[in-house]
C-alpha positions, 0 to 999 in steps of 0.5 A: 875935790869933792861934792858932798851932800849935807841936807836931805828932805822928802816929799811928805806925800810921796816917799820916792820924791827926794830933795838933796842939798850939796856943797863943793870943796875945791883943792885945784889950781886954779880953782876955776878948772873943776866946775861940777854939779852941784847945789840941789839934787831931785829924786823921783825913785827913791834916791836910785838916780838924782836929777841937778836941780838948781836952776836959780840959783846963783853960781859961784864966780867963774863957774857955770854948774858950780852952784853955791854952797846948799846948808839947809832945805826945807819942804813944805809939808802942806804944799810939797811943790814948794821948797826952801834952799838956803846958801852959803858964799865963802867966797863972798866978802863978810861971808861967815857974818852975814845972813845966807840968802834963802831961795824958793822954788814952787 
């Protein structure tokens, strides 16, 4: 069981803002006892401590912080208020094959 964390992307006009997507792998039995946070993680201090920030975005089936799975991130470099998170439910039926949601948050 662990939480890892796959894109990375800073603010454009403030170095210390940092933005980190993160995916779960899940080992227990059953799987709905480990329920961490995860999905998309803010820094305001240059990665020293991280806020979960994932309001929004949907969370896997009988879980409440267990985000799904964060792939890409992407900032936008003229309006660094807003941001794209793309994910990803393999637990979805046709995951794999069909296309990941995009969410933004402004």
């Amino acid at each position: 069981q662990r939480i890892t964390p796959v894109p990375i992307v800073v603010d454009p006009t403030d170095s210390n803002i940092l933005y980190v997507g993160t995916f779960g792998t899940i080992s227990a039995n059953p799987p709905n006892f480990f329920d961490p946070q995860n999905g998309v993680f803010k820094s305001t201090d240059g990665g020293l401590t991280w806020t979960h920030s994932s309001n929004g975005l949907p969370a896997f089936s009988g879980h409440v912080n267990r985000k799904l799975d964060v792939l890409a991130l992407v900032i936008n470099p003229n309006n660094p208020q807003v941001l794209w998170a793309s994910v990803l439910d393999l637990s979805a039926e046709g995951a794999g094959s069909a296309p990941a949601p995009l969410y933004k948050t402004t």
